[in-house]
C-alpha distance (Angstrom), angle and dihedral (degrees) to the residues before:
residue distance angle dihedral
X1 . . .
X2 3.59 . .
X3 4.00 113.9 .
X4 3.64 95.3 -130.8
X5 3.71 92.5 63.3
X6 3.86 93.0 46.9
X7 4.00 81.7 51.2
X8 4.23 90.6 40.4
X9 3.71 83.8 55.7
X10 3.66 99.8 54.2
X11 4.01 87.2 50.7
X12 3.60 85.2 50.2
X13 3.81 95.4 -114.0
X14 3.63 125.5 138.3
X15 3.62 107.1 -134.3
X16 4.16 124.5 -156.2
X17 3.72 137.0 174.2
X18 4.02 111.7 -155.9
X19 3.56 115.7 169.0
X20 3.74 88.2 -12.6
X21 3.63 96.2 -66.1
X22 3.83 107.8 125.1
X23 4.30 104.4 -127.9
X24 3.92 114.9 -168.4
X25 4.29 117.2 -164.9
X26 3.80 124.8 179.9
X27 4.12 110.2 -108.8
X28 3.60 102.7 -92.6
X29 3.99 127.0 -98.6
X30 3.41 116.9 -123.6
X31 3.95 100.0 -98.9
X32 3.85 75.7 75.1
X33 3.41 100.7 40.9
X34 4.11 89.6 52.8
X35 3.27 91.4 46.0
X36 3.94 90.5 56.5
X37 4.16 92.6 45.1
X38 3.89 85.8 50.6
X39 3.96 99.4 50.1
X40 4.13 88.7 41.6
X41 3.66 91.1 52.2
X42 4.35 86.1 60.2
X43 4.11 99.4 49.7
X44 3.70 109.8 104.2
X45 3.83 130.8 140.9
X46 3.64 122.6 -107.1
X47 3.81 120.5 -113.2
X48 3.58 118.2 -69.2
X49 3.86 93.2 19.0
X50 3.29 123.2 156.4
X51 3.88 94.0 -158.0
X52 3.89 118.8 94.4
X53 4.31 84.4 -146.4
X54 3.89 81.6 -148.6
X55 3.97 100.9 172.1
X56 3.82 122.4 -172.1
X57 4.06 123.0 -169.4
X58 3.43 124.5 -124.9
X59 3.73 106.6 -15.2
X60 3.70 131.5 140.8
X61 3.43 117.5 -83.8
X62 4.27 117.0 -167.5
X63 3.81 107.3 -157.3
X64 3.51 124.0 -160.3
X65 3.82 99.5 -97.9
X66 3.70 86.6 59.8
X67 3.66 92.9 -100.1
X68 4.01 118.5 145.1
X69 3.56 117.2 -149.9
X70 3.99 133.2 170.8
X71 3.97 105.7 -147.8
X72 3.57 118.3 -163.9
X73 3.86 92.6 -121.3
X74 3.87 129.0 -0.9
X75 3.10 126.0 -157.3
X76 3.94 124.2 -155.7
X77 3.72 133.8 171.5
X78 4.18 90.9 -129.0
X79 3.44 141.2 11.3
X80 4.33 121.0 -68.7
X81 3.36 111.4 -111.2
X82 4.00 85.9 -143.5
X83 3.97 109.3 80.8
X84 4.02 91.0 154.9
X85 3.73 102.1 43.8
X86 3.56 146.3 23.8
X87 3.91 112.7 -46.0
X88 3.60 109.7 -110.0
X89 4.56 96.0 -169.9
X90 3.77 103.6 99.3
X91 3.59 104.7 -122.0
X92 3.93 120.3 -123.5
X93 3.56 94.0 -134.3
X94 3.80 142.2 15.6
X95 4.10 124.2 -155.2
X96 4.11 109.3 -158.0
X97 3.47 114.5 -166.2
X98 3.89 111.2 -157.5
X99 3.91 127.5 -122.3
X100 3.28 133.4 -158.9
X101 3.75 104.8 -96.4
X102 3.35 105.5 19.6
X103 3.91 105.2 64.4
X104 3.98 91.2 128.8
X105 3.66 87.9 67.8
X106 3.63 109.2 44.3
X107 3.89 81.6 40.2
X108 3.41 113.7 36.0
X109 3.63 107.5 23.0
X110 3.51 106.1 32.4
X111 3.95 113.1 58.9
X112 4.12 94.4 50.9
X113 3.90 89.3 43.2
X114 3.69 90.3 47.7
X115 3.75 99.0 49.7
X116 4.27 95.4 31.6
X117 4.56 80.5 68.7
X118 4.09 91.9 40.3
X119 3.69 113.5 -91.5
X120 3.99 107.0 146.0
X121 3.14 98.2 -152.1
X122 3.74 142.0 36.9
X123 3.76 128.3 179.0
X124 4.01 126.5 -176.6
X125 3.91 114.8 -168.0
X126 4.04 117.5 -174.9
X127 4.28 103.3 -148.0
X128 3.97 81.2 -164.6
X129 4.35 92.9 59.2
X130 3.47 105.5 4.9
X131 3.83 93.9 -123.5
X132 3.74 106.9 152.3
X133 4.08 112.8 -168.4
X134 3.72 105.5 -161.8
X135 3.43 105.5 -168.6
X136 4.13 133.0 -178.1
X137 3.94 142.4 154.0
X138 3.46 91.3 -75.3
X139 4.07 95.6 54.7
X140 3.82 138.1 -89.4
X141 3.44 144.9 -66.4
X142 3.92 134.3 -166.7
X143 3.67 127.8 -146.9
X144 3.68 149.0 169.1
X145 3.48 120.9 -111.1
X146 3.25 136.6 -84.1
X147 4.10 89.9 57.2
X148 3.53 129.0 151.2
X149 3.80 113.1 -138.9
X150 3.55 130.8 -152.4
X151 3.78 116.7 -142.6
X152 3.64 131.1 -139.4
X153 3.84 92.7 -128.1
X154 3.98 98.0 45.3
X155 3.67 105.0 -89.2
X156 4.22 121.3 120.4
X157 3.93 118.3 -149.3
X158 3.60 131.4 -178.4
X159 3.70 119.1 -144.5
């Protein structure tokens, strides 16, 4: 891993390259960080699924443009073979959890990144409204939470 996000880290700074555009974000509060517990706690596949619906918070994701991204959650239909670097699996869906301040990037800059490198699905809940933008290839929806989501690759989630 790159030394400036060892060094963003100590700072507590989380530190992402999209598109090769270097995007900094305070370490999120724990409003965020319950939020995040309480939305993992609800993914689970739907019978006769062949996708694991393992999810993982918060870890670094390589795409295949060489951007390095941190989503919120991930979800993936196995386990990452990577358990000492950045995951290289393209996860089927991301879950961004808003924070104050950086709307635009959970918002704006997130969903088309996600799905332009492969990720299915991409859903955007704001703890302070509880607007949740689920967005996909096929367009977008907005709803109110509590909503349960269906997921491209077989999983359910409740944000």
């Amino acid at each position: 891993m790159d030394s400036r996000f060892l060094q963003a880290e100590e700072l507590g700074i989380k530190l992402e390259i999209v598109n090769g555009l270097a995007i900094w974000e305070a370490q999120p509060v724990y409003r965020h960080q319950r939020a995040v517990d309480r939305i993992r706690s609800t993914i689970t596949p739907t019978t006769a699924n062949a996708c694991q619906c393992v999810h993982i918070a918060d870890v670094y994701v390589s795409f295949p443009n060489g951007s390095l991204k941190r989503p919120d959650i991930s979800v993936f239909c196995r386990e990452p073979d990577e358990e000492e670097e950045a995951i290289r699996l393209v996860p089927e869906a991301v879950i961004e959890i808003i924070s104050k301040g950086y709307e635009a990037k959970d918002l704006q800059i997130a969903p088309p990144f996600y799905l332009s490198q492969g990720v299915k699905d991409v859903v955007v809940f704001n703890p302070y409204t509880l607007a949740v933008l689920h967005v996909h290839q096929m367009g977008a929806a907005q709803h109110i939470s509590p909503v349960e989501i269906s997921l491209a690759c077989g999983c359910t989630v409740t944000v």
